[in-house]
N, C-alpha and C positions, 0 to 999 in steps of 0.2 A: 504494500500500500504506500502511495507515494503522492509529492506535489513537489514542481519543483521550483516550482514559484519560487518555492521553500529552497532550494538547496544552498548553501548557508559557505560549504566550505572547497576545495579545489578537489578534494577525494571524499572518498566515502570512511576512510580510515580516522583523519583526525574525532570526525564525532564521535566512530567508537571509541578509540581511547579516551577522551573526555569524559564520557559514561561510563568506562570501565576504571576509570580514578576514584570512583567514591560510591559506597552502598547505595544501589537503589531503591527506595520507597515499594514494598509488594504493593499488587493489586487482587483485590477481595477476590478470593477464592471463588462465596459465589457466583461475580459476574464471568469470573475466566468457566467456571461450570456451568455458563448460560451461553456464553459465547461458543463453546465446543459443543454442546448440544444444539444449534443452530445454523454449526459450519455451513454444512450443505446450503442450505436456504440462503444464509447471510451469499454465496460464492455466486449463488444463482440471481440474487437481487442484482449484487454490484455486476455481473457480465449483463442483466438485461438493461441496466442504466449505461454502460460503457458502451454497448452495440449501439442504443439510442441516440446517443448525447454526444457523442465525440466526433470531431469533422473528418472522416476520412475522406478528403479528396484526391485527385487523380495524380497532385504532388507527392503524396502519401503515401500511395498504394491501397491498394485492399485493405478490409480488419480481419484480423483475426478471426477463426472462424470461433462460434462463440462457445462448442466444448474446451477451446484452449482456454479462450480466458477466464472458463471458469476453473480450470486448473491452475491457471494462473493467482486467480484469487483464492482458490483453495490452499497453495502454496504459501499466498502472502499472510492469511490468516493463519495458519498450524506456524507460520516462522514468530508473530506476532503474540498468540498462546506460548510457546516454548521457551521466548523469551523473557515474558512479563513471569512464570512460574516460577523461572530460574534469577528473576531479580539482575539480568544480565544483559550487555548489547548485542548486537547482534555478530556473528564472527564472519568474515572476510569470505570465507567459504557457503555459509549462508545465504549472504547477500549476491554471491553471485548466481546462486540456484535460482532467486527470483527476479534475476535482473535480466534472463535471456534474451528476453524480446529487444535489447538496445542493441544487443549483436546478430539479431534478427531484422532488425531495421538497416543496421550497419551495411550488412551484406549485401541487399538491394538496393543500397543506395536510395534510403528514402530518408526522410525526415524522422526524427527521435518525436518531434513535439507532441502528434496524435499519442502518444506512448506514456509519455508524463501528464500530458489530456487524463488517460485513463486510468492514471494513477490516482490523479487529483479526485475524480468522480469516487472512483473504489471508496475511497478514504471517505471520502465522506457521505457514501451511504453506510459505511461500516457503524462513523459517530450518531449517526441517526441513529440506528438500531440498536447501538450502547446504552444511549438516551433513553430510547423505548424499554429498554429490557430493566433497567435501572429503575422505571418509573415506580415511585412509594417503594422502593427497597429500603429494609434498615441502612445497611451500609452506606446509601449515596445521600455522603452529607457533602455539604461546597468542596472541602479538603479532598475529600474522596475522588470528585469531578475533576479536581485540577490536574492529581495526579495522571488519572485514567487519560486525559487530555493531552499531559506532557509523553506519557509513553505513547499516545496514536502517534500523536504528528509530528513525534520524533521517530518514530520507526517510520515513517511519510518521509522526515530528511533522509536517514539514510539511505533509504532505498532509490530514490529518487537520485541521490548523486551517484549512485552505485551504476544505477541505470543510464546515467550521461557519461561515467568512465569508462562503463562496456561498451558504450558507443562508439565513442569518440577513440576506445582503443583498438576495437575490430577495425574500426574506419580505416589505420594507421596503416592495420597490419594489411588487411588490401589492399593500401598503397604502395608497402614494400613489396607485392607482387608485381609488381608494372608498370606503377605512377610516375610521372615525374618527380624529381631528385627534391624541387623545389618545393612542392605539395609535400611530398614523405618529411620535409624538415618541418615546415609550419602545422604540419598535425603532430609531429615529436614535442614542440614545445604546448601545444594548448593541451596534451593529454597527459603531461609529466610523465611520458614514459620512456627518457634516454635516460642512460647506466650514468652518465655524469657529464656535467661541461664540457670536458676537454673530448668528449665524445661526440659530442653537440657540432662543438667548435670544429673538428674535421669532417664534421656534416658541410658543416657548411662552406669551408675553405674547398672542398671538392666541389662545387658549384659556382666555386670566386667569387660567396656572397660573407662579407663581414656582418657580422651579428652585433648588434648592440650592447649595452649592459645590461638591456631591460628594457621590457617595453608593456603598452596597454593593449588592449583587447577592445578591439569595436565588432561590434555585432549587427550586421544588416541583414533586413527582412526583405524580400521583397515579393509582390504575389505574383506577379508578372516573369519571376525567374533573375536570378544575379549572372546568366551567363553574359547578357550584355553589357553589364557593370563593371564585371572584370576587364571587358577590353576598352571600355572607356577610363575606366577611373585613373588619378594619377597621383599619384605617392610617393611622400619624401625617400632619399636616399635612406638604406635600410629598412625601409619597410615592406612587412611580408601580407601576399594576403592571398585567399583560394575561398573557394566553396565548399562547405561542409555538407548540403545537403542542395536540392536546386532551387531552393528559396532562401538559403544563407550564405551569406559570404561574411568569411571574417577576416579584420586587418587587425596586424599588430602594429601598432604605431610605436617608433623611438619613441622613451619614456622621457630624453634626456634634451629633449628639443625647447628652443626658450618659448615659443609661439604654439604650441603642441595643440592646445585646445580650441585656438580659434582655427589650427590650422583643418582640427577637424569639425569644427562647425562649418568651417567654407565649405568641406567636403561633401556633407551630408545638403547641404543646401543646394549645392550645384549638383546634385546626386537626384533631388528633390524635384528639381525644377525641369529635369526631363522623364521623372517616373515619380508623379505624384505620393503611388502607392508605396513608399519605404516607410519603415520607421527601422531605427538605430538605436541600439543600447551602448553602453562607452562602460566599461569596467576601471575596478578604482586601481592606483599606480603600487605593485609592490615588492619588493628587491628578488635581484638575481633573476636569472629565468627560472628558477623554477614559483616563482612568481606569477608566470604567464598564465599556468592553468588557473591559479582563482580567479585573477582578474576579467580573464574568459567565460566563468560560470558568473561572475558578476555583471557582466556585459548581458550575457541570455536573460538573467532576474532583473534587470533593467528596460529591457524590451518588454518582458512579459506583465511585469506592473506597469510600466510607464502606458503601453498602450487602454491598459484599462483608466490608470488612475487622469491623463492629461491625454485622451487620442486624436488631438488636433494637433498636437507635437510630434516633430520626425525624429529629436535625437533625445535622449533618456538618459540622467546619469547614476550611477549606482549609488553615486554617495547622498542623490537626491532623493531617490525613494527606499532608501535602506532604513528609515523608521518605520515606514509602513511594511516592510520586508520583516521587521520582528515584530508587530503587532499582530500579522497577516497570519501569524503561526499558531494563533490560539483563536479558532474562530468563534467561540463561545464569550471568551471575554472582548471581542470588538463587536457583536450583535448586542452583547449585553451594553456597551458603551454607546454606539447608534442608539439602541432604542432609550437610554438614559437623556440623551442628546436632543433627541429626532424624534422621537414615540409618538408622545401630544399631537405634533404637527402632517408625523406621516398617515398618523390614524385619522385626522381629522381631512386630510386635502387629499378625497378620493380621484380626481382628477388630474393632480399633481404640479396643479398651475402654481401655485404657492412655492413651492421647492424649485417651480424654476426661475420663480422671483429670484429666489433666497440665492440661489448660484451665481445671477445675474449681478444684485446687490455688492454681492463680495466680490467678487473677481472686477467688478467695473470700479465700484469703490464709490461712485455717486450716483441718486436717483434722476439727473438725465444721460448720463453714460447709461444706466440700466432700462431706464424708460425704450434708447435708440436701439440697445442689445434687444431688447423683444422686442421691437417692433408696437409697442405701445403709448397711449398718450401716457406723459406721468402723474396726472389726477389716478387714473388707474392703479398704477406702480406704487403711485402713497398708498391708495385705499390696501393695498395687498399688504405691503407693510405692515400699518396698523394691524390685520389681523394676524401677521407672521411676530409683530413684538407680542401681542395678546398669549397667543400660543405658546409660544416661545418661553415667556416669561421675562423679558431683559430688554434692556436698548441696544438696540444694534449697532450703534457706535460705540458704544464699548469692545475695547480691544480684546480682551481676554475673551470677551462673549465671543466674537466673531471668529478667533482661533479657535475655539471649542466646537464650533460649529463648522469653518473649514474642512475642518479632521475628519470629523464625524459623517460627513460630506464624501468625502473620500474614502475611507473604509468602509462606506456603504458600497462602494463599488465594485470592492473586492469580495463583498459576502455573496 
C-alpha cells in the first residue's frame, strides 16, 4: 500500500532504518484480528476501486488484469499484518516482493505514475475500512487512531519509494543492454545505483562528459510527449537530461551555477510557451551526487502536489510545497483541520459560490481585484463577504484569519 505523493526520502532504506532505531508502539490485537479476517474482501474492495479510479491511458499501457492486483493487495496487506505484529519495518527483501509492478512498468517502458495512482487509492480504501471496523471498539481511542494512522501511511512511504527504486532501477538496467552511454549515466545518478564516484566519474570521462559536483533535478510532464523537448530544449554546459518515461523528461541542472534558478525558470517558460500543457517540478539542492537521487524524488512530489495545490502554474518547487508534503501524510488530521477551518461554510454554501468568493478574496487581496476575478459587480462581492465573515466567524482582514484559511484552502485539495 503506497502514495507517493508521500515519498519522503531518495530510497526506500533510510525510512526503515529510522523505524528500526527505536521501539514501535503495537497495534491492538483486535483490529490486526479484524483486519486478517477481512483480507480477502478488504484485496477485492481496493482492486475494484484501482480498476475504477486510476487513468490508465495509452501512455500507460494496459492495467493490470484485476486477479493480479488483487494479489497485489493481498501481498500488500499480509506484508502490513506481519509487520505491525512484529512491532517492526518492513525488510529490504519485503518491500521488494510488493514493489514488482515498478519493474513491470520499467520493462515496457511505461510510466510508474498509474502504479503509485494505485497505491494511493489501495491505501486509502484500506483506512476507510480501518475506520469502519474500529467503529464503537473499546480500543479506538484518538491515541489509538494516530498510531494505526502513523503505521498505514508509513508502510504507504515505504513502499511507495520502494516502488520508484525498482523503477527507476530496472529502467537503468535496460539501459545497460543497449542504450546510449549518455542515458545509462543520467539514470546511474537519479537511481543511486553506481559502486562509487570515481566509478561514476569514468562513466562519464568515457563519453568526454565532465560531471559536476552536484546538481538539481527538474522534472517535466508533458501530455503531448517530451520527445520533442528533448530536441528543442537547450542546457547549460554540464547538464544532463533524457526521458524517463514518454511523458517525462528529467534534467539535472549544475547545482553550482550563480543564475541556476532563473536560469530554469527561462527554461520552463520558453518550454511553456510552445507546449502549453507542461508543468515542472525542481527538486531541493543536496551535496555530492549521491544527492541526485532525492532531489529527483523531490522534483516528482513537487509536480504531483504542485499540480493539484496551484494548477495554473508550470514550474513547482519542492521546498515550496514540502509543508503541505508532511501535513498531506496524515489524512485524518488535515480533514479534521479543513473541517475545523471550513465546516460552517462548506456545509452551508451548497453551490459553492461563496468559497469561490473566499479564493478570489485572498489570492487578489482586494474587493475590486476580486469583484474583476469573477467577473462580478462588487455590491455582489460585498454582499458574499458579509455572509462568508458571518460564517466564518472573523474579519477577513485579519492576517492570521486569512492564513488559516489559505491553508485550509489548500489541503482541501489534497483530501
Amino acid at each position: 500500500m503506497s502514495r507517493v505523493g508521500v515519498v519522503t526520502a531518495a530510497r526506500a532504506g533510510p525510512a526503515a532504518s529510522r523505524m528500526a532505531g527505536r521501539p514501535q508502539p503495537r497495534l491492538s490485537p483486535a483490529l490486526l484480528e479484524e483486519l486478517a479476517r477481512r483480507r480477502r474482501g478488504l484485496a477485492r474492495h481496493m482492486a475494484r476501486a484501482v480498476v475504477t479510479l486510476v487513468r490508465w491511458d495509452d501512455a500507460a499501457g494496459a492495467p493490470p488484469r484485476r486477479e493480479a492486483i488483487i494479489r497485489a493487495c493481498e501481498a500488500g496487506i499480509d506484508l502490513f499484518l506481519i509487520t505491525a505484529r512484529e512491532g517492526r519495518p518492513a525488510t529490504q527483501r519485503e518491500l521488494r516482493e510488493v514493489a514488482q509492478l515498478g519493474i513491470l512498468q520499467a520493462r515496457t517502458a511505461q510510466s510508474v505514475d498509474p502504479v503509485l495512482a494505485a497505491y494511493r487509492i489501495g491505501a486509502r480504501v484500506a483506512w476507510d475500512v480501518i475506520l469502519r471496523a474500529w467503529r464503537g471498539h473499546a480500543d479506538a481511542n484518538p491515541e489509538a487512531l494516530v498510531v494505526t494512522a502513523n503505521y498505514v501511511f508509513g508502510a504507504l512511504d515505504e513502499v511507495a519509494a520502494q516502488v520508484t527504486r525498482t523503477y527507476v532501477h530496472a529502467r537503468e538496467q535496460h539501459l545497460l543492454r543497449g542504450m546510449r552511454a549518455r542515458t545509462r549515466l543520467l539514470h546511474s545518478l537519479i537511481s543511486d545505483t553506481f559502486d562509487s564516484e570515481l566509478a561514476l566519474q569514468k562513466q562519464a570521462l568515457a563519453i568526454n562528459f565532465q560531471l559536476a559536483s552536484g546538481y538539481v533535478a527538474l522534472v517535466i510532464k508533458s501530455e503531448d510527449g517530451v520527445e520533442p523537448l528533448l530536441r528543442e530544449v537547450q542546457l547549460p554546459v554540464g547538464a544532463l537530461a533524457d526521458a524517463t518515461d514518454p511523458h517525462t523528461m528529467v534534467v539535472l541542472w549544475p547545482s553550482g551555477r550563480p543564475r541556476r534558478d532563473e536560469e530554469i525558470q527561462g527554461l520552463v517558460a520558453e518550454l511553456q510557451r510552445h507546449r502549453p500543457r507542461i508543468r515542472a517540478g525542481l527538486g531541493g539542492e543536496h551535496p555530492g551526487l549521491r544527492g541526485i537521487s532525492r532531489s529527483y524524488l523531490e522534483a516528482q512530489q513537487a509536480v504531483e502536489l504542485g499540480r493539484k495545490l496551484r494548477p495554473e502554474a508550470a514550474l513547482h518547487h519542492h521546498d515550496a510545497v514540502a509543508p503541505y508534503l508532511v501535513l498531506a501524510q496524515n489524512p485524518l488530521v488535515v480533514e479534521r483541520y479543513v473541517d475545523h477551518v471550513l465546516g460552517g461554510l462548506l456545509r452551508a454554501d451548497s453551490r459553492g459560490v461563496l468559497v469561490e468568493t473566499l479564493e478570489a478574496v485572498l489570492t487578489t487581496g482586494t474587493l475590486k481585484e476580486a469583484a474583476s476575478a469573477l467577473r462580478l459587480h462588487r455590491h455582489t462581492v460585498l454582499y458574499r463577504l458579509e455572509k462568508l465573515q458571518e460564517l466564518l466567524g472573523g474579519d477577513l482582514t485579519d492576517p492570521a484569519l486569512r492564513q488559516r484559511l489559505q491553508l485550509a484552502l489548500d489541503l482541501r485539495k489534497l483530501v
